[in-house]
C-alpha positions in Angstrom: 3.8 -6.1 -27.7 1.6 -4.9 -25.1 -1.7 -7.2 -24.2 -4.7 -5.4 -22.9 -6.9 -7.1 -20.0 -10.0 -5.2 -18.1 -11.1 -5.7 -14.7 -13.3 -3.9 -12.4 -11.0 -3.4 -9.6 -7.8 -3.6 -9.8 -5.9 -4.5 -6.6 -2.0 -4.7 -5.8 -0.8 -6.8 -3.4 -1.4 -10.4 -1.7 -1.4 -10.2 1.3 -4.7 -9.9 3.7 -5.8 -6.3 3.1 -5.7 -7.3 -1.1 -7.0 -10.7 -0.2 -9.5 -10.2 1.7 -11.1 -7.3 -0.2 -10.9 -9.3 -3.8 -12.9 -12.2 -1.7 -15.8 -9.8 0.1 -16.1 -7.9 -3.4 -16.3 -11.5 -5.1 -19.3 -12.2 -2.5 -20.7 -9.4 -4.5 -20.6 -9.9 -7.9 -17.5 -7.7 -8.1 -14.4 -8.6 -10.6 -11.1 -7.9 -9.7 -7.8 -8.9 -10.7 -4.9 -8.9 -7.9 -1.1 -7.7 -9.0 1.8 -9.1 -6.7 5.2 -9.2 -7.3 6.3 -11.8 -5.5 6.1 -15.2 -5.7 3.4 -17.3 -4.1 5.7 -19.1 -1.7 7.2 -16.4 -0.3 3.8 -14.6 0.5 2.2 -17.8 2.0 6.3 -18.1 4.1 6.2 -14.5 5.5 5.6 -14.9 9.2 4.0 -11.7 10.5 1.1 -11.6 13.5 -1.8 -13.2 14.4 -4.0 -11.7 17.1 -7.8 -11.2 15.4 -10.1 -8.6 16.7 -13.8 -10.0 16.2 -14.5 -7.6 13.6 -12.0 -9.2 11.5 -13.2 -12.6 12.3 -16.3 -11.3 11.3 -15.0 -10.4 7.8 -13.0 -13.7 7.5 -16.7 -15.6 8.1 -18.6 -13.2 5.5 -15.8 -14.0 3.0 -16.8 -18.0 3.7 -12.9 -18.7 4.3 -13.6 -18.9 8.3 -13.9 -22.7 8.6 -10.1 -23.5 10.0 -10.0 -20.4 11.9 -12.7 -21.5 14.0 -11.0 -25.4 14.1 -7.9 -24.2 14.6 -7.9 -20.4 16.1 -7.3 -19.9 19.9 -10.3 -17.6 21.4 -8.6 -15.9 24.1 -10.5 -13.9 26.4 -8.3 -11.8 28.1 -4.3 -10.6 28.6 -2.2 -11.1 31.4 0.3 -8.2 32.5 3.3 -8.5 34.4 4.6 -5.8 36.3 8.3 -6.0 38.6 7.4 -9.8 38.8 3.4 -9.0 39.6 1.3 -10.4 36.9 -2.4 -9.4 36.8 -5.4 -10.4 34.4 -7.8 -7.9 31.9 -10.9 -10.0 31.0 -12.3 -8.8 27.9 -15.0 -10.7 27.8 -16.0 -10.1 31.3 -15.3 -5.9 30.7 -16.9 -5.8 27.0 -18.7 -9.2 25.8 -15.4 -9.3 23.3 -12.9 -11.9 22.5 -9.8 -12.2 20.3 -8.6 -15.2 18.6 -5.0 -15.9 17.6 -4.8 -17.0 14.1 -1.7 -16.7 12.5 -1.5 -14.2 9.9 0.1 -17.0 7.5 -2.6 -18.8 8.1 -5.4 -15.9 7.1 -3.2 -15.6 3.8 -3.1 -19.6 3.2 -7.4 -19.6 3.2 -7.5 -16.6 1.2 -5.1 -17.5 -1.4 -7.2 -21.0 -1.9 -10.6 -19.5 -1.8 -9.1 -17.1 -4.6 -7.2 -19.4 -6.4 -10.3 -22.0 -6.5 -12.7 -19.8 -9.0 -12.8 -16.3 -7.8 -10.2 -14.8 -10.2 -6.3 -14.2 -10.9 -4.0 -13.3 -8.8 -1.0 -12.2 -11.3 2.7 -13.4 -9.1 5.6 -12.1 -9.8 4.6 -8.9 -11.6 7.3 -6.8 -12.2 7.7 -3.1 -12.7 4.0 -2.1 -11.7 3.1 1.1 -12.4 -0.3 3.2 -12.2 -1.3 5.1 -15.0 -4.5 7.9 -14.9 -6.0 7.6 -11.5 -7.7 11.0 -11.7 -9.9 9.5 -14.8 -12.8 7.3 -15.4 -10.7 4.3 -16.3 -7.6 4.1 -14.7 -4.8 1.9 -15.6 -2.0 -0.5 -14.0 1.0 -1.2 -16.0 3.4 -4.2 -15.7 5.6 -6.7 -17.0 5.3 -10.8 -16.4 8.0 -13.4 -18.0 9.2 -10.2 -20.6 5.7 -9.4 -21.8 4.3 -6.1 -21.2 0.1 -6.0 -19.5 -2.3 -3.3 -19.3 -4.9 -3.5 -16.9 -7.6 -1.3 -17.1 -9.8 -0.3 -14.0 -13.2 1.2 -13.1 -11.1 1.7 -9.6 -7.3 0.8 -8.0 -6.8 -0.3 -4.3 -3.8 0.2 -3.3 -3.0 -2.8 -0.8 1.1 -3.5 -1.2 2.2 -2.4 1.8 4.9 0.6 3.2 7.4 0.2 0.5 4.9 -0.5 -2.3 4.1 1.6 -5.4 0.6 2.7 -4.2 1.1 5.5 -1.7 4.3 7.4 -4.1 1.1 7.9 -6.8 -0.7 10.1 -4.8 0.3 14.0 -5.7 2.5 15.1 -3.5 1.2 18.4 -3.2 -1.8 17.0 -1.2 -0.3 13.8 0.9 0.7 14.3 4.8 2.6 12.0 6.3 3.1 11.7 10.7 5.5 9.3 12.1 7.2 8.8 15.2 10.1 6.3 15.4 10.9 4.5 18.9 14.8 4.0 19.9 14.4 0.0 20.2 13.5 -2.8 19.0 12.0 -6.2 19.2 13.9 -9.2 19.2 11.5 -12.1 18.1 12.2 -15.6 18.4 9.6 -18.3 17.0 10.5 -22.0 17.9 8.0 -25.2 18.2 7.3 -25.0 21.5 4.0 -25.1 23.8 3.0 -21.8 24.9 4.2 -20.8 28.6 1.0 -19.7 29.2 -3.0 -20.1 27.8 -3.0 -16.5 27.2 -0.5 -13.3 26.1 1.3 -12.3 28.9 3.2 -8.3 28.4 5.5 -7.8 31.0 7.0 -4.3 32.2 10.8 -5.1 33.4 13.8 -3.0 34.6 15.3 -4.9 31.4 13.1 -4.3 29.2 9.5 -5.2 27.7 9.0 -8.6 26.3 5.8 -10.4 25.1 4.8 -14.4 25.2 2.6 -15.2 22.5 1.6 -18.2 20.1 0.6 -19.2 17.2 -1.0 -22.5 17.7 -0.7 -25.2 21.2 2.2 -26.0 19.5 4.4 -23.1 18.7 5.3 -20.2 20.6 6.7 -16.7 19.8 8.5 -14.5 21.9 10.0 -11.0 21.7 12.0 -9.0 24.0 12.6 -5.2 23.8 16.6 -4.4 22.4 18.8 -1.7 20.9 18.2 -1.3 17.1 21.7 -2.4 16.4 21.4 -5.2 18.2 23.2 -8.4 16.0 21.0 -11.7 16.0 24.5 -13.6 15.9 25.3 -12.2 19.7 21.7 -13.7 20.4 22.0 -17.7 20.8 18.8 -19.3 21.7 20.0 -19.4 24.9 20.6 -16.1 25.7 17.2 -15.6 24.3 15.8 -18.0 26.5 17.7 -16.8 29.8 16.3 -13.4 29.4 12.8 -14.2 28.8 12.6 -16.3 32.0 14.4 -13.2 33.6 11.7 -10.5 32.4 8.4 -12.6 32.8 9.6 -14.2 35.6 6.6 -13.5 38.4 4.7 -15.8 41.1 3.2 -17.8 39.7 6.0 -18.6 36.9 5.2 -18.9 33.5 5.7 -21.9 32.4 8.5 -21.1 29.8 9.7 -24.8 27.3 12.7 -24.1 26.0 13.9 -25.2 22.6 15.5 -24.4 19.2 14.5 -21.5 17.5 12.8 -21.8 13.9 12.9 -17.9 12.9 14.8 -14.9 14.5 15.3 -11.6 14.0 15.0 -7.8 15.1 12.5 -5.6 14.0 12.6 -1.9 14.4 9.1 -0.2 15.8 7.2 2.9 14.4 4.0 5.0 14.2 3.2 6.2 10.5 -0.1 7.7 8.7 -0.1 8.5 5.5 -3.1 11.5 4.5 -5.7 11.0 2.8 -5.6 7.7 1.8 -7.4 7.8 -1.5 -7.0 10.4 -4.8 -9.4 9.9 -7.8 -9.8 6.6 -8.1 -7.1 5.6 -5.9 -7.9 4.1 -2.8 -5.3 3.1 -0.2 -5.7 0.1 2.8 -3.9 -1.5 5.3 0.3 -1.3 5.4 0.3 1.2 2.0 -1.3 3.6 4.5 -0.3 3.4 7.9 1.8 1.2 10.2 1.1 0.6 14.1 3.9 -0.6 16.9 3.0 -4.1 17.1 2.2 -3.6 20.7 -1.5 -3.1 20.5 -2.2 -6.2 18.0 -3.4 -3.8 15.4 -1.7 -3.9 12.1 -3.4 -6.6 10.7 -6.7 -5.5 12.5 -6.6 -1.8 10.7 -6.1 -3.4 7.1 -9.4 -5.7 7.6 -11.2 -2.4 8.8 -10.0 -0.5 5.7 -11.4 -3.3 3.6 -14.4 -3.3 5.4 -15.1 0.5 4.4 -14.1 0.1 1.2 -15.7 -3.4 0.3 -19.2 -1.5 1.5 -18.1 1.7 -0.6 -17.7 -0.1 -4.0 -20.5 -2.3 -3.1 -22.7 0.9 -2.5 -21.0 1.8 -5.9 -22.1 -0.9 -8.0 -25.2 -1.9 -6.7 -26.8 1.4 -6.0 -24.8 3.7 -8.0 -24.0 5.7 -4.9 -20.5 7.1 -5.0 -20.9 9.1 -1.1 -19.3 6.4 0.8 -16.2 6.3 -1.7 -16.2 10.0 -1.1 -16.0 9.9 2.4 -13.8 6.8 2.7 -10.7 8.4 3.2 -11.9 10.7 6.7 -14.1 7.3 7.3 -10.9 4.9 7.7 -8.5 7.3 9.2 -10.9 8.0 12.4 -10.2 4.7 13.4 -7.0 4.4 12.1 -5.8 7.5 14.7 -7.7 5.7 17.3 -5.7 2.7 16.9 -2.8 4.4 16.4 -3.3 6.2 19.9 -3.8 2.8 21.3 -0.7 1.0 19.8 1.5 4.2 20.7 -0.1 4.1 24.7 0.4 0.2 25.2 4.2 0.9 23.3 4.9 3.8 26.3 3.4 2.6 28.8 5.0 -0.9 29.4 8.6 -0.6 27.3 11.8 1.1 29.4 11.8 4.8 28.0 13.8 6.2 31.0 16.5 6.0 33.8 15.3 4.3 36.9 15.0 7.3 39.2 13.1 9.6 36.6 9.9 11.3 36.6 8.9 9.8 33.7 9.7 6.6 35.2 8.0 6.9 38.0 4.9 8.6 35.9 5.0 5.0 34.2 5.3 3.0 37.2 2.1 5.0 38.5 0.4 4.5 35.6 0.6 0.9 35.5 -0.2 0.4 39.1 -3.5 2.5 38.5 -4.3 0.0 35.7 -3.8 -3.2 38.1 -6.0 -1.6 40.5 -9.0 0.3 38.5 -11.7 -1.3 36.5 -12.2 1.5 34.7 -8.7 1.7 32.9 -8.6 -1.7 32.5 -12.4 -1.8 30.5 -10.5 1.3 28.5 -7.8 -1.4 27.6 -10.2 -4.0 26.6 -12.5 -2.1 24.5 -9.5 -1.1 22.4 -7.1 -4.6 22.6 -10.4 -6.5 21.6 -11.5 -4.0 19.0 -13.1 -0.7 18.2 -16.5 -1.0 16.3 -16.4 -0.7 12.3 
């Protein structure tokens, strides 16, 4: 037996792209039911990033979910660079009038899922064997399968939020998808222990090692990466070891000051540039992760999902409410001309501050030029902090 349900939009995936949009479109009258096929606990355990661009805060406070951001969110006005053992500021808010605020992504999910889960509509976990049915038509369809019972879903409209590996982006025809990706030779080792921060704000730091990052996610806990080989094993990586080189590659005057303690996650994560064209197909409309993935380097992952939302919140809005169908039209070319502006950003910051070459290269010493014209020039540094803190929607 196969039940029947109807929706208006029809969303797969939990995580904040799908979230976010099922909350904005509930702020307008707009149904939706939200397919995810894992469990709850494991979307509200995935740890993933946290550094908000001000549009996205933006979003979070005209979805009403913003209150323990603001209590508990860390507005950072700037990033520190280290450079051989020189470490120099970029004020954002000094450059641009712009801010970021660390919130961790986990966190954004938690506030989401509650605000959902407290009256705005289902969120269907552990759907199995989603498929979509009739995009090109007036009422397509999702398919799937929930504790051995088969579900229809019927849809005015299907966004398409579940990520690189989801089911989403294969339902485009292939005869008119483009993919571009560039894949780096390293990683990122990232370690996540309870910590306090070694410093107020991030600090990326250029190194004859290798790159590596301080972060945080709260005064409390700190997370750290280093740049590695791919096949790098986490069981040759002790906290110690992890420890030793981090004070080795931020190490400048003044020190950071770097608390050691046990780790609470670990583990290598390999780094890539990927675009996905055009992100929508009849009734098919593709945001966040499904669509394109940034090098964590330039904050931006989490930042490009909230901007696809925010075009294609305003597009079935426009829809609905005015029975204007341009901006749905035009939201593919709308989202990708910031998604290639942020996906020139994450690629710069990514080859400009990790070790590419020998020592003695040109290319080294192109970087090393590079980054000592960015300590010195306002200019390049304003450049930085328009894009770190957030292109305009």
């Amino acid at each position: 037996m196969t039940t029947q349900e109807r929706t208006q939009v029809g969303i797969i995936g939990a995580g904040p792209a799908g979230l976010l949009l099922a909350r904005l479109l509930r702020v307008h009258g707009i149904d939706s039911v939200i397919l995810e096929a894992r469990s709850r606990d494991y979307v509200e355990a995935r740890i993933r990033a946290g550094v908000l661009e001000q549009g996205t805060v933006s979003l979070m406070e005209e979805a009403g979910v913003a209150d323990r951001l603001h209590r508990e969110g860390l507005v950072h006005d700037g990033v520190e660079i280290t450079v051989a053992g020189r470490r120099f500021r970029v004020d954002f808010r000094e450059l641009v009038g712009k801010t970021v605020t660390v919130y961790g992504q986990t966190e954004m999910t938690k506030d989401l899922i509650a605000a959902r889960l407290a009256g705005d509509g289902p969120i269907v976990w552990e759907a199995a064997d989603v498929a979509l049915h009739g995009i090109d038509s007036e009422q397509p369809s999702l398919s799937y399968r929930l504790a051995g019972v088969d579900h229809t879903l019927v849809c005015d409209f299907i966004a398409g939020c579940d990520g690189f590996h989801g089911v989403s982006r294969p339902a485009l025809p292939a005869t008119k998808s483009r993919t571009f990706e560039r894949t780096y030779p390293f990683g990122w080792l990232g370690i996540l222990a309870d910590v306090p921060p070694c410093s107020d704000e991030l600090i990326y730091a250029s190194h004859a090692r290798g790159f590596s990052l301080a972060s945080m996610r709260s005064p409390t806990r700190s997370r750290y990466y280093i740049q590695c080989a791919l096949d790098e094993r986490i069981e040759d990586w002790p906290d110690a070891r992890v420890w030793d080189e981090l004070e080795l590659r931020l190490g400048s005057d003044p020190p950071p000051r770097i608390t050691r303690g046990p780790s609470i996650e670990k583990s290598v994560a390999p780094l890539r540039s990927f675009v996905s064209t055009p992100m929508q197909h009849g009734r098919l409309f593709l945001a966040g992760d499904a669509a394109h993935i940034v090098p964590p380097t330039g904050a931006k992952g989490l930042n490009l999902a909230a901007s696809d939302v925010h075009y294609l919140c305003r597009a079935l809005i426009a829809h609905y409410e005015k029975r204007y169908d341009g901006l749905l039209a035009a939201y593919s070319d709308t989202a990708l001309a910031r998604v290639w502006k942020a996906e020139r950003f994450s690629w710069w910051m990514t080859m400009l501050l990790h070790k590419l070459h020998p020592e003695e290269s040109f290319e080294a010493q192109m970087q090393r030029a590079e980054l000592d014209y960015l300590a010195g020039s306002r200019a390049a540094q304003t450049a930085l902090a328009e894009n770190y803190a957030g292109l305009p929607f």
